[in-house]
N, C-alpha and C positions, 0 to 999 in steps of 0.2 A: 264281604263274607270272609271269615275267615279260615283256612284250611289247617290239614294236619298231616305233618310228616308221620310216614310210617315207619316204626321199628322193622327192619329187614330181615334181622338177626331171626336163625332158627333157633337158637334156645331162647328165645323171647317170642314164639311166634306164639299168635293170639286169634281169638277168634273174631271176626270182623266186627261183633258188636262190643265189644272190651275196648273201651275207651280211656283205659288208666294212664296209658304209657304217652300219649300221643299231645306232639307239640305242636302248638298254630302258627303256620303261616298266612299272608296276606295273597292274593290273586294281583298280580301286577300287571297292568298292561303294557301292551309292548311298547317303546319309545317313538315318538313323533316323525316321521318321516314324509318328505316334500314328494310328491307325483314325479318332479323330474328325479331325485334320486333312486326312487323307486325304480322307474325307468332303467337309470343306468345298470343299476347293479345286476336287473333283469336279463337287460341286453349282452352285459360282460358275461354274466353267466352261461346264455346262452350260444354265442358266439365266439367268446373269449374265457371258457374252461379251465385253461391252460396258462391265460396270461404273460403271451408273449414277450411284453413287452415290462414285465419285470425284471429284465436281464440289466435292462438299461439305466432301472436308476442309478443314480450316485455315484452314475459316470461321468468320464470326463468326455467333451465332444469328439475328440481323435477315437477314444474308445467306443463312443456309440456308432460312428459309421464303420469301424472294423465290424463290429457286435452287427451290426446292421447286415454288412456287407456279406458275414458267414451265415447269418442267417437267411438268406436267400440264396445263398449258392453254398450250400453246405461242404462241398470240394475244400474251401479254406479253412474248414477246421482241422480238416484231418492233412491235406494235402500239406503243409510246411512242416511238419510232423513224421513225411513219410519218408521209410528207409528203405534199403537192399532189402532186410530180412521180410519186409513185409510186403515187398513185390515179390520175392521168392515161394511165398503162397500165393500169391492172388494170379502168378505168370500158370502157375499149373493147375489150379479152379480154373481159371479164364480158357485155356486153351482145354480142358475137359468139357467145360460148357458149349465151347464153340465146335467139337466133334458131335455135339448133340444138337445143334442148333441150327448146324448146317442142314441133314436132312428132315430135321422138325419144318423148318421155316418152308423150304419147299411140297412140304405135303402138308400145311396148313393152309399154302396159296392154296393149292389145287382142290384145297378142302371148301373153299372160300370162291371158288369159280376164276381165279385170276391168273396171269400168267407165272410158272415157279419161281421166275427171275424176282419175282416181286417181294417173296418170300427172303431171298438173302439180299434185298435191299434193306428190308424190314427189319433184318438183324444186324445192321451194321450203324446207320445214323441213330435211330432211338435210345440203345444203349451209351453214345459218346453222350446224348443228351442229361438222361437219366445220372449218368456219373456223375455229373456238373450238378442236377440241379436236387437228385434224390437225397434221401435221409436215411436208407439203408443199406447193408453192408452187407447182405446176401442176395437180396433181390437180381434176380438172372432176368431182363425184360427181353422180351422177343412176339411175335406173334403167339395165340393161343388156339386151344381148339375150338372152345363155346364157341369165342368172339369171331371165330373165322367163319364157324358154321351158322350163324345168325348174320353175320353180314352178307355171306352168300346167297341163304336163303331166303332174307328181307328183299334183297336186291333184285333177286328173280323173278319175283312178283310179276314186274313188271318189265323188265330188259333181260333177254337171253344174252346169256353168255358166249351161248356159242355162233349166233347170228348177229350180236353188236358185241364185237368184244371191246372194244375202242370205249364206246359207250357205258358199258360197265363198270371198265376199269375207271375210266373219269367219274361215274355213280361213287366207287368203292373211294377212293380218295378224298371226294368231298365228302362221306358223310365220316372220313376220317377225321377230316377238319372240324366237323363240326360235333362229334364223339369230343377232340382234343378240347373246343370253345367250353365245352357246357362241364367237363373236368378240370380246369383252369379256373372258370367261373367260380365254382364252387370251392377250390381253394381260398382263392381271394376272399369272396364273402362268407367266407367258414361256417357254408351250410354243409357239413359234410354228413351231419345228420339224415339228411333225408336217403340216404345211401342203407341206411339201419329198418329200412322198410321191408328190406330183405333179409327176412330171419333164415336163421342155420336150416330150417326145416326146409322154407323155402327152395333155397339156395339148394340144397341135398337135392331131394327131390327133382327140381329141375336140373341139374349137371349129369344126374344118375340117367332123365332120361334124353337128354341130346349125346351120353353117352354111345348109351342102343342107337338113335338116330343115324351118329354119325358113324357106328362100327358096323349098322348092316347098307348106310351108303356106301362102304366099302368092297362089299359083294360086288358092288361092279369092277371093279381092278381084280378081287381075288378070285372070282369066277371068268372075267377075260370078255363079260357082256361089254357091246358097242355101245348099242340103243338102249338106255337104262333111264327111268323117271325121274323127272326132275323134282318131285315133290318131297317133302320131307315128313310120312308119317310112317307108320308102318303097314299099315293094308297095303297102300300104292307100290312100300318099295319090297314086299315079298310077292305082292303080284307080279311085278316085274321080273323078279329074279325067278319066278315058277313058269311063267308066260314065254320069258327067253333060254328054256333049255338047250335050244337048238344053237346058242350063241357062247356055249361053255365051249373053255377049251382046257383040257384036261394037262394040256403042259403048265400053262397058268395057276390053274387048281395047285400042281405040285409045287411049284416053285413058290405059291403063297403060303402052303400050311405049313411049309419046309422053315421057311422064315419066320412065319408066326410063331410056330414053337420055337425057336431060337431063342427069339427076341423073350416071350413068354417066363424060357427056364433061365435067362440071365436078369430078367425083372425078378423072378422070384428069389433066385440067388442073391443079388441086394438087399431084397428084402428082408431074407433071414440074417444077413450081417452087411450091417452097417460099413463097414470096412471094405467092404467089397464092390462098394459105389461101382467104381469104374467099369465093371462087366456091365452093368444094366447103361450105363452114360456112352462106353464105345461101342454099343453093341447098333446102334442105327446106323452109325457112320461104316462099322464094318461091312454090314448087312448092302450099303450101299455098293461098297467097294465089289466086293462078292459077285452080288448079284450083274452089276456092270459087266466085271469080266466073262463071266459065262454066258453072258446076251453075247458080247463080242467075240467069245473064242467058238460057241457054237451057231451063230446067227439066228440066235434065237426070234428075233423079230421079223423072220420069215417062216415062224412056225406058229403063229397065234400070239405070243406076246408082245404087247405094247409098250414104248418107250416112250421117254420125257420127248427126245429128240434135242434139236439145236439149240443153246444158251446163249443169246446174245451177252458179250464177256465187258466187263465195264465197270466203272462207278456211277451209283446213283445220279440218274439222269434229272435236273430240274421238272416239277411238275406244277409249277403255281400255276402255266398256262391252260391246264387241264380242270380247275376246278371249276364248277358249274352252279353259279348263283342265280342264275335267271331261268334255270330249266322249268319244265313243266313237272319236272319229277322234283321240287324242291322239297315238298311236303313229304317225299318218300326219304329223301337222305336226311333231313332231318330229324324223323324219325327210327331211321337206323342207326345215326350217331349216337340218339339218347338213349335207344338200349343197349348197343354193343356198349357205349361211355360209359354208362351204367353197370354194367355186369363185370368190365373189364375194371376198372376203379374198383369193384368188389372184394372181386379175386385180388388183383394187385397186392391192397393194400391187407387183405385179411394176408397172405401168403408172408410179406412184410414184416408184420406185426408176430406172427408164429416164429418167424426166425429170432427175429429180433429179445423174443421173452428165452429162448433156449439159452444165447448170449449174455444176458442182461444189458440190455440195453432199449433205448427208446426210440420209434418209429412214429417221427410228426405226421401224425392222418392230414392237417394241411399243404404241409408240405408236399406228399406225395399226391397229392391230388392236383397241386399246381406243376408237377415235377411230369407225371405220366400226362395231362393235358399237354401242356407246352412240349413235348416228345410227340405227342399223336399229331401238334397243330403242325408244328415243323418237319416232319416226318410225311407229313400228307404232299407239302410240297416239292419232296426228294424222292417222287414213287416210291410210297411205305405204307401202308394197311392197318388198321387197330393194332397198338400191338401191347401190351402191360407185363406185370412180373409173372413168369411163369412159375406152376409150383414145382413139377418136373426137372427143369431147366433150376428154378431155388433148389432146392433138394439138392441137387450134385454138386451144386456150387460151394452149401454149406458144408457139404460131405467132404467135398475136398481141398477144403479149410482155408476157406477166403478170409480175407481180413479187413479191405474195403469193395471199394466201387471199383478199384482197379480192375478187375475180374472182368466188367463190363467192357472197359476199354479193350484189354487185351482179347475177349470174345469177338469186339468188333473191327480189330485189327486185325484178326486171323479170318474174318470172314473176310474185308476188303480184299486179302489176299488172294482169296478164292475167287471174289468177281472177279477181279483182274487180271489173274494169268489161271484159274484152274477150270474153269466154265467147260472150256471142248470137254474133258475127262467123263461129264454127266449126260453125256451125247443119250448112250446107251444102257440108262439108269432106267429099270421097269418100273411101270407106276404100279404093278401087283406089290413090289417092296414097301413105293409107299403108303399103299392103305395098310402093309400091316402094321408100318410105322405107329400111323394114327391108331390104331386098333388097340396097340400095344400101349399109346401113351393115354388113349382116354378111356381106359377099361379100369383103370386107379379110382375113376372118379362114382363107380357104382360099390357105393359100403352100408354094405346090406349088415355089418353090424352095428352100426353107427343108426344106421333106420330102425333096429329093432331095439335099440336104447333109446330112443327116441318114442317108441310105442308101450314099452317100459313105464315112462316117466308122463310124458303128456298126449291124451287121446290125440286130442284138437290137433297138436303139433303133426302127430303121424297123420292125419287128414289133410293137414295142408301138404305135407311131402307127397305123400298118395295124389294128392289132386294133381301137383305139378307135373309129376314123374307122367301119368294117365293123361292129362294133357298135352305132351311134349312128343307120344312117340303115337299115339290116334287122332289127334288132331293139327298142329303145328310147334316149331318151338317156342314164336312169341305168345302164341296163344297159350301155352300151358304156363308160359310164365304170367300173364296176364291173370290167368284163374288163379295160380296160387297168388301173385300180391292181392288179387280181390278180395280171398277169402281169409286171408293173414288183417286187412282194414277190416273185415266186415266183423272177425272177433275180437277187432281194438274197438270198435265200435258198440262191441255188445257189452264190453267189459266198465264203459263209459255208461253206456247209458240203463244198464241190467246191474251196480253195480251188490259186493257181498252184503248182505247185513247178518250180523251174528248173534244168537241171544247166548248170556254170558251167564256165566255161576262162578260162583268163589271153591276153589281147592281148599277144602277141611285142614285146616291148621294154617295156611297163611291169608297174606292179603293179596294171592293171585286171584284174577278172575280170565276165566279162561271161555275160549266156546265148548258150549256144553254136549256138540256132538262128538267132538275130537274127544275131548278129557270124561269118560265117563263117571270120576271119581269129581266131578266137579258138581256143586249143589245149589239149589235155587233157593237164593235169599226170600221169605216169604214176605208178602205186601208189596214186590220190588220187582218192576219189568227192565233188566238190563241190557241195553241194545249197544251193540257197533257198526258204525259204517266202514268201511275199508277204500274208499273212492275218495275224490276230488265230487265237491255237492257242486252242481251246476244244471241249467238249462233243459239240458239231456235228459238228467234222469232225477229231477224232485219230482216228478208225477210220479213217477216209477216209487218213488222214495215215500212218498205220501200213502199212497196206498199200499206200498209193504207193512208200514210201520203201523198203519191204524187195522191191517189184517193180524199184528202180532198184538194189538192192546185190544180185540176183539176176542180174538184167542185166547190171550190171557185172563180176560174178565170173564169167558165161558169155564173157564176154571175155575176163576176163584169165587164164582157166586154172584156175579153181577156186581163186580166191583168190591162186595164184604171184604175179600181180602187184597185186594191188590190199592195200595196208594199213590206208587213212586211209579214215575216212568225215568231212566236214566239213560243218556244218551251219551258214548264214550266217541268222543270227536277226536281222540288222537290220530286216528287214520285218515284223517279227514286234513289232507295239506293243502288247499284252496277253495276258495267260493266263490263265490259270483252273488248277483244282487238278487236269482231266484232262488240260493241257496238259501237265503236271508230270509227272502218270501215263507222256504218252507218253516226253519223255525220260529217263524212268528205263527202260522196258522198252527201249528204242530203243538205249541203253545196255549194258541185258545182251544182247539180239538182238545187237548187235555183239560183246561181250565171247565171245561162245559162238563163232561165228565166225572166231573170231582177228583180227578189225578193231579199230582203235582212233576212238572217237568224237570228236570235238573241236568246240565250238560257239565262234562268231564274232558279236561285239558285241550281245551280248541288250542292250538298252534297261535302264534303270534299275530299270524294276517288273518285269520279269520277270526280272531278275538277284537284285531283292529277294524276289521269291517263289520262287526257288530257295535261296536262303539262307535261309528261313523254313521250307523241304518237309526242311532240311539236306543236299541235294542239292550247294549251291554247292559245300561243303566237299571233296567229294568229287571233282566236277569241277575245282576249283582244284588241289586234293593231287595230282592227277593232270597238271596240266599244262596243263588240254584245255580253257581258256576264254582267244580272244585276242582281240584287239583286231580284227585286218584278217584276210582271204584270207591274203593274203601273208603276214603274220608267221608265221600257223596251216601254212601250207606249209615257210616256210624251218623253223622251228623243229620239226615232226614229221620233216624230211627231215634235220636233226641229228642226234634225237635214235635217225633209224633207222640212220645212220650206228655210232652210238656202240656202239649195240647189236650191230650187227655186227660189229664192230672188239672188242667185248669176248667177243664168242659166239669168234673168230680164237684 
């Protein structure tokens, strides 16, 4: 069959039956292609996007293992390249980050049930890793909050903290390890897709509400309760703090909300200028210093207030002997790797990629997924706890104008320092400072403007944030992540197997055809039922499709008189990027459903692979012999309104 280019031009626009101007082309099928190339290009695409490995043609061998060698350890790019001026930044980022990092780290352990030493292990071996093996140049890694608070509270389930602490900590390490295997993994085989299951709404929703979570688990530090609940929802932990008023101490109370607004109005003062980073970045570390002193000038720890107490002083102690492969709790750390691995590769690498576009520059998502695994797996072995890029921790970094990875080095040189001669100093460091530490850095993550552009733009979307945020702080934090990814699959699922079909009209004066509930100025060609599908036709949904389509040619012919005026059924396949062999099924019945009818069927620009898999079902043949496959709306219009013409003038 032969088709026709349309004149575009608006002073030549015509009306869809005006045949003068228009030139024919042929319908080509698409070129021959063998199953295994098919394959490849599939596989390439899917896994290899990006094409790594076109750096290397047309090299010479010395150059492909240089090439090779930077591209697995990204340090050699930039590293023979590096000068004074450009440690001169990254020496004052690095040591900006590491006055934040030092009391983050210890109030993420304690957020996490572990002991704080564990916290500035955390921040010293990960980061020398990350420098080596990372692909960006603000990423600040360290422990985080989600990832602390989900490992603590996974782990709890079923080992107290405070009755096996040995036991825990060997929990919290192995399911580091195994957090590190399963983001390594997925480097390597460059599934990192599966990671994209966690939509923005998702993701909001749940951080907004382990925020709450974890700022009124903090009531127990800023109120001075002992006994406070181990559970993570909100009934249990306001029960708790109404149940324990007898356990308040009103020196505690002061000294926490004293803090909290500190910390509060030097977070805001950042906020409002950018330049001012450093008040919100040294304002923990001060807050530490402060607070120290006045425990130890006034013996405050003999009036209600609680301290860290004794820091064993050191460098990261060997712990491959402590991981636990044959426990009976294996199926529990496993499952805590994969979600903290999970969430913590999220953050990381979304954190990453934000820096990264401010810069212009590129953040390999493989990379960094092989880069934060191999960090968590080695890191598990030196007492160290999930730890990934922070944004907090990013943020100052990039604020105070890093220039590589060096920043990480020097954060983890200034902490080493600290294990090793400054530990006694923290003797008399109250944990009321640290929750407002935590209060102060995960109260960022509740953007309730962000939610209500989100309610703005997509219902559905605000429903899966609503679900998460309502699951996270009434029932648990895995659990409300669980409901939101469930019901983020259950509308990919609806969207697959429910999917749009639209009936189309042509816009007066050209050859658009539009849907005709959006474009009210758009008009229905008469004789002529024009449908689009907007999915991928498969398995799922041709029932679904079958019976939409024969409800719209039912409808139609209730209109037009039993068929008097309706002839054409036209189906525009452009939206249509894959099929399968029951998608085939349906245009073959859809086919005789018309044929019986007295309709004639006509399909409109199928894609390449589904024009090649109608030619493989030998269906093409059929539909070409006939006429009925064209290029546009409009060709498929003027050319059935010919050949009805023709027909009648011969019936005459």
């Amino acid at each position: 069959m032969e088709a026709r280019d349309l004149d575009t031009n608006p002073s030549n626009s015509h009306h869809p039956m005006d045949i003068s101007s228009m030139e024919m082309h042929k319908v080509i099928l698409p070129p021959h292609e063998s199953t295994l190339d098919k394959f490849k290009a599939k596989f390439k695409e899917t896994l290899f996007p990006d094409d790594p490995l076109l750096q290397f043609k047309g090299q010479s061998c010395k150059r492909k293992w240089i090439l090779g060698a930077q591209y697995i350890f990204p340090i050699l790019q930039w590293g023979p390249n590096y000068s004074l001026k450009l440690f001169k930044s990254d020496i004052v980022s690095g040591l900006t980050i590491a006055s934040l990092a030092i009391p983050q780290g210890i109030s993420y352990a304690k957020l996490a049930n572990l002991p704080p030493i564990v916290g500035l292990y955390s921040s010293f071996v990960p980061p020398l890793i990350y420098a080596v093996l990372g692909s960006s140049r603000d990423l600040a890694v360290g422990p985080v909050s989600i990832a602390s608070l989900i490992l603590g509270s996974m782990l709890r389930q079923e080992v107290s903290p405070t009755e096996e602490p040995l036991l825990f900590l060997q929990l919290a390490l192995t399911s580091t390890f195994f957090a590190g295997l399963f983001q390594a993994s997925l480097g390597i085989l460059r599934l990192g897709f599966i990671i994209d299951f966690l939509s923005k709404a998702t993701l909001m929703g749940f951080m907004a509400g382990a925020a709450v979570i974890v700022s009124l688990q903090q009531l127990k530090s800023l109120l001075g309760i002992a006994n406070f609940t181990s559970q993570m929802s909100l009934v249990p932990v306001m029960s708790s703090v109404i149940h324990r008023r007898d356990e308040w101490s009103w020196e505690t109370i002061l000294m926490g909300v004293s803090f909290l607004i500190f910390l509060l109005v030097a977070r805001h003062v950042s906020l409002r200028n950018p330049k001012l980073f450093w008040v919100s970045a040294g304002a923990p570390l001060l807050c530490v210093i402060l607070s120290t002193l006045l425990v130890f000038a006034f013996k405050a720890q003999n009036h209600g207030i609680s301290i860290i107490g004794r820091l064993q002083h050191g460098l990261n102690p060997p712990s491959l002997n402590m991981l636990l492969f044959r426990s009976h709790h294996l199926a529990l750390v496993i499952k805590t790797g994969l979600v903290t691995g999970i969430l913590s590769l999220t953050e990381g690498i979304a954190v990453g990629r934000t820096f990264a576009s401010l810069k212009n520059y590129k953040v390999d998502g493989n990379k960094e997924m092989m880069a934060i695994g191999v960090m968590n797996m080695v890191g598990s072995c030196t007492s160290c706890y999930i730890t990934t890029g922070a944004f907090s921790r990013s943020a100052v970094n990039h604020n105070a104008g890093s220039k590589t990875a060096m920043s990480n080095i020097v954060m983890a040189v200034t902490v080493m320092i600290t294990l090793q001669f400054l530990m006694p100093l923290f003797l008399y460091t109250p944990n009321v400072v640290l929750g407002a530490i935590i209060v102060t850095a995960v109260i960022g993550l509740i953007d309730i403007p962000a939610a209500y552009l989100i309610w703005t733009i997509d219902k559905m979307d605000f429903i899966i944030c609503i679900s998460a945020f309502l699951g996270v702080i009434f029932i648990s934090v895995e659990d409300g992540l669980a409901i939101a990814i469930g019901i983020s699959i259950l509308r990919i699922l609806l969207q697959v197997t429910r999917p749009k079909t639209l009936l189309l009209g042509n816009i007066p004066g050209t050859d658009i055809y539009r849907n005709l509930h959006h474009y009210k100025e758009a008009r229905r060609i008469p004789g002529f039922l024009i449908l689009s599908i907007e999915a991928p036709v498969n398995f799922a949904n041709t029932t679904y499709l079958t019976e939409r389509i024969s409800r719209w040619i039912e409808e139609e012919s209730e209109e037009e008189g039993k068929h008097k005026g309706l002839r054409f059924v036209i189906l525009d396949m452009s939206g249509i990027s894959a099929i399968d062999t029951s998608g085939i099924s349906l245009l073959t019945d859809l086919k005789s459903m018309t044929k019986k009818q007295g309709l004639e069927l006509a399909l409109v620009n199928p894609v390449g692979g589904v024009l090649e898999k109608l030619q493989r079902a030998n269906q093409a043949d059929n539909f070409l012999g006939g006429g009925n496959i064209y290029l546009t709306i409009e060709e498929a219009v003027i050319s059935l309104s010919s050949k009805q013409k023709e027909d009648a003038s011969n019936h005459v």
